[in-house]
N, C-alpha and C positions, 0 to 999 in steps of 0.2 A: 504494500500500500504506500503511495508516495505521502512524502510528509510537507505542508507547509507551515510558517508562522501564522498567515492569513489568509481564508477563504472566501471571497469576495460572491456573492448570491447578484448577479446584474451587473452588464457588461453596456453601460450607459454612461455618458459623460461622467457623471457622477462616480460611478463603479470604477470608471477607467483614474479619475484622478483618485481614488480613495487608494489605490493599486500604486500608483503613482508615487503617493505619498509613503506608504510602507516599504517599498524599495529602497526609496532615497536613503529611509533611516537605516538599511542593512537588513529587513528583514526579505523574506522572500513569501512571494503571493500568489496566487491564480483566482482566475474570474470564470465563471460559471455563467451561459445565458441560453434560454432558451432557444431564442430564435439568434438572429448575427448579432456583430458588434454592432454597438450603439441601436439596436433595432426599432425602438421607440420613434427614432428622425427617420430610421427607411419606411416606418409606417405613416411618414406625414404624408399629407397630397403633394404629389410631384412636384408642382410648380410653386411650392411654399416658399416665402420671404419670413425669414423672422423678424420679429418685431424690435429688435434690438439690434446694437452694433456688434463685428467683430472678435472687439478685448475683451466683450462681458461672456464668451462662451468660450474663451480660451483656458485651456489647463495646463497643466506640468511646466508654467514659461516657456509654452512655443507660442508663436506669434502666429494668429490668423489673421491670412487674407483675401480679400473680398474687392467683385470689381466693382461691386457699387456699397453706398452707406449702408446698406444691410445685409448681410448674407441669405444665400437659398441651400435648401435645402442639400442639393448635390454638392453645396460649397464644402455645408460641413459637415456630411459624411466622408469627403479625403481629405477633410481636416483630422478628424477624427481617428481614421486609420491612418496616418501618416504620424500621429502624436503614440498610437498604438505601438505602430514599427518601430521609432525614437526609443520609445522607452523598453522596447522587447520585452513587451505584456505578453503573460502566459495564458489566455483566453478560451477556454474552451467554449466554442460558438456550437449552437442547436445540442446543449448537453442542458436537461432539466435538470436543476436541484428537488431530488423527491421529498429527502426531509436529512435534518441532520441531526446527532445524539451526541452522547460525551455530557462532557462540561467543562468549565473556563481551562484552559490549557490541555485538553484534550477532548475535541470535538472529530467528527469522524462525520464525514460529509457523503450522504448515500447520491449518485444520479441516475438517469441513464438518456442517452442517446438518442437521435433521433432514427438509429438502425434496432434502438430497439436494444441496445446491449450497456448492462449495471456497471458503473462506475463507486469506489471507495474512496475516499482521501481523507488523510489525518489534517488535520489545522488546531493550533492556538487557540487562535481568533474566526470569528467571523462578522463577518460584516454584510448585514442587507443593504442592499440597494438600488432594488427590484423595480422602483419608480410605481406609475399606477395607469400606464395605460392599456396595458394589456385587458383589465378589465372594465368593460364597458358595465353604464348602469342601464339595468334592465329597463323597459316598459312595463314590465308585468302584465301582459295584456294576451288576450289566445290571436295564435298567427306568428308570436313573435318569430318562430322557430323555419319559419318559412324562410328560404333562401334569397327571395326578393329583401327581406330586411339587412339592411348594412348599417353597421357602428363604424363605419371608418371610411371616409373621403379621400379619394384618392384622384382623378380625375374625371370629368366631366363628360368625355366622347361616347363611352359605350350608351348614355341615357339620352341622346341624340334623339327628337322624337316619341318621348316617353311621358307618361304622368307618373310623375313624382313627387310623393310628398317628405318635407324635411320636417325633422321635430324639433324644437328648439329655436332661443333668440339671442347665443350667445354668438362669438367669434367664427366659431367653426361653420355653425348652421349656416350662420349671414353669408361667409366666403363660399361654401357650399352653394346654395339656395345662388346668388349671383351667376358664378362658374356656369350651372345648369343652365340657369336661363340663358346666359350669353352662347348656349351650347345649341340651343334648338329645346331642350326638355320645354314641358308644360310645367311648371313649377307652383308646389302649393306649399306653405309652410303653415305648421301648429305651433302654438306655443301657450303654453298654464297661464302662464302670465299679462297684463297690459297689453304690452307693445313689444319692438323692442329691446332688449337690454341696453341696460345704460352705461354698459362697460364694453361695449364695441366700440373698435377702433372708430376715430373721430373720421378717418377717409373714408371707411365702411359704411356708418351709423347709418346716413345722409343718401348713399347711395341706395340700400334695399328698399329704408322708406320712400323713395321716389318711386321706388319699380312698384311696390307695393301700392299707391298711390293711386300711381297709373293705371293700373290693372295690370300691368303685365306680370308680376308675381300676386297669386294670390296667398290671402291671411286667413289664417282664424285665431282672434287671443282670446285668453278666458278658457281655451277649451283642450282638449285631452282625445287622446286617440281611445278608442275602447276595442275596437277588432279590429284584425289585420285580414283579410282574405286573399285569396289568388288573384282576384283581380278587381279586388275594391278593399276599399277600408273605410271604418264606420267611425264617426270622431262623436263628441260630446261638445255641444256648444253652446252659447248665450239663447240661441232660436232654437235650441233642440238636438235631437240626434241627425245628422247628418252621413250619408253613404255618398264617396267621391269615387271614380273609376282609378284605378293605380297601376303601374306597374313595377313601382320600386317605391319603397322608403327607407330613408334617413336618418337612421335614429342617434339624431345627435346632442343626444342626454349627459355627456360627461365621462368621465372614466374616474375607480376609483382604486387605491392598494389594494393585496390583498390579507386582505383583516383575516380571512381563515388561517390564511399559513402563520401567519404569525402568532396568532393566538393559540396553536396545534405546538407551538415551540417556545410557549409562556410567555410571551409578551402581550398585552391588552390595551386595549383602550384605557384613557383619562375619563371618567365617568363625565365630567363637567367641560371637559373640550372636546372632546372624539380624539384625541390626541394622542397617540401609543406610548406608554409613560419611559420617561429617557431620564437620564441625568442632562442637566442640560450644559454643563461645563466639557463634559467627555464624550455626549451622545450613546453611553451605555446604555442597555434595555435594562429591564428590571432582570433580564436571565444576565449571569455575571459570564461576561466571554462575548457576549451578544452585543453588536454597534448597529443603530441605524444612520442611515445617509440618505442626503436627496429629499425627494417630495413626500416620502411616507413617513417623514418625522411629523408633518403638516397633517396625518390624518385626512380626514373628510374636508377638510381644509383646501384642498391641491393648488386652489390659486396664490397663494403663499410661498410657496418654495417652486423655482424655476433653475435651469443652467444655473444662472448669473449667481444666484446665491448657494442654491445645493452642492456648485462646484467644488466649495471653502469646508465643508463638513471632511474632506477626506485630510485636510491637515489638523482638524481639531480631532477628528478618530485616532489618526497615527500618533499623532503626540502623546496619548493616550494609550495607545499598546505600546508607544517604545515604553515607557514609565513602567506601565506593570509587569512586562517581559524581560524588565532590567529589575526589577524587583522579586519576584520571579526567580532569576538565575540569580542572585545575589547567594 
């Protein structure tokens, strides 16, 4: 069984500098992801701009660059693996973590593959930081399981010609919900809420409500999808139950951690924040040997922890294992 200092659960910006950071100090690391490196940014829609510059997604002091004020998507994916190769991260990509056992200084890290074959590793340390996109939040609704429903926007061509309806009135929906239209789809969006959101970018906001306006994207707020069928879908609105013809939706509800696994390896929620309870000086879990990183320190929270700030947890982790691993061997 191979041995490490530290086992890194998420092979995301975050993951990559927490790895980063335990090298420098002399210890030795591997990362574990399900899907590839960084795979959360290869799950964005292709044509994604982030909302930020450059510096603020940069790790390990390599310098990202970008040929315009904001990077895309493709930017910093070979930013990413090129910061990867730099530092000759030990990665293992499309290897699940199934669960891991031990305790603080001697944890044993179960996986297995995506051919289907178990993996064991010894580690010190472990450290999550598994992010939260992979889990979309449900509808709860019958139909959801139909193939026409998507939790994840990627580009707009194949719905060419389609009714489509988008759930939601945050960033993604709006970006989404535009794309389509400007694509040829028949675009319908739902939303619980008013209007909408008032945390969409200020170049966004302005644009859907014109389209929305117009007529050319339709709305429904106030109201909620109730069935999903093959080729309609049934909403709940301010006038009543309404049935619209479909042949794809949307469901762009948000993404959140995953609370099971974590809870299955003794760490839980803050009763009073949704918050997974941490030290907050070292980012320990309440299990001793156990670090989080990244956006699931934020809980149900997610708009709070981003790149820009999640990046910095992997130097306040490692400062934090070198200390007790030199204490430790003392």
């Amino acid at each position: 069984m191979e041995q490490f200092d530290v086992a890194v659960v998420g092979a995301g910006p975050t993951g990559l500098a927490c790895a980063i950071e335990v090298q420098n100090r002399g210890f030795s690391a591997v990362l574990f992801d399900k899907g590839c490196v960084v795979n959360s940014i290869y799950q964005y829609p292709i044509n994604l701009v982030f909302f930020t510059t450059p510096e603020l997604l940069e790790i390990g002091d390599i310098p990202m660059t970008s040929l315009n004020e904001k990077p895309g998507r493709t930017e910093a994916l070979k930013y990413y693996r090129r910061v990867a190769d730099h530092y000759k991260l030990n990665v293992h990509q499309y290897e699940r973590v199934l669960n891991f056992t031990g305790q603080d200084g001697n944890f044993i890290v179960h996986t297995e593959d995506r051919r289907g074959e178990r993996g064991c590793y010894g580690a010190k340390k472990i450290i999550l930081a598994t992010g939260y996109y992979d889990i979309p939040n449900k509808l709860n609704v019958p139909g959801e399981e139909l193939h026409k429903v998507i939790h994840y926007y990627r580009e707009a061509h194949p719905y060419y010609d389609q009714d489509v309806l988008v759930v939601g009135a945050k960033n993604s929906a709006c970006i989404g919900a535009l794309e389509l239209f400007w694509t040829g789809a028949r675009v319908m969006l739902v939303h619980r809420g008013p209007g909408i959101s008032k945390s969409v970018k200020y170049w966004i906001k302005p644009n859907i409500e014109n389209r929305i306006k117009n007529g050319e994207i339709g709305a429904y707020f106030r109201s909620t999808v109730v069935a999903i069928h093959p080729r309609e879908v049934v909403l709940n609105t301010p006038e009543g139950e309404v049935m619209l013809k479909n042949d794809f939706v949307f469901a762009m509800t948000g993404y959140r951690p995953d609370f099971e696994f974590m809870a299955e390896h003794g760490i839980h929620l803050d009763a009073a924040t949704s918050k997974p309870i941490t030290n907050p000086e070292t980012l320990e879990s309440e299990r001793p040997g156990v670090y989080l990183a990244g956006v699931i320190v934020a809980g149900t929270h997610t708009n709070e922890i981003f790149i820009e700030n999640g990046r910095f947890h992997g130097k306040v982790i490692a400062e934090a294992i070198q200390k007790s691993l030199r204490m430790a061997a003392a």
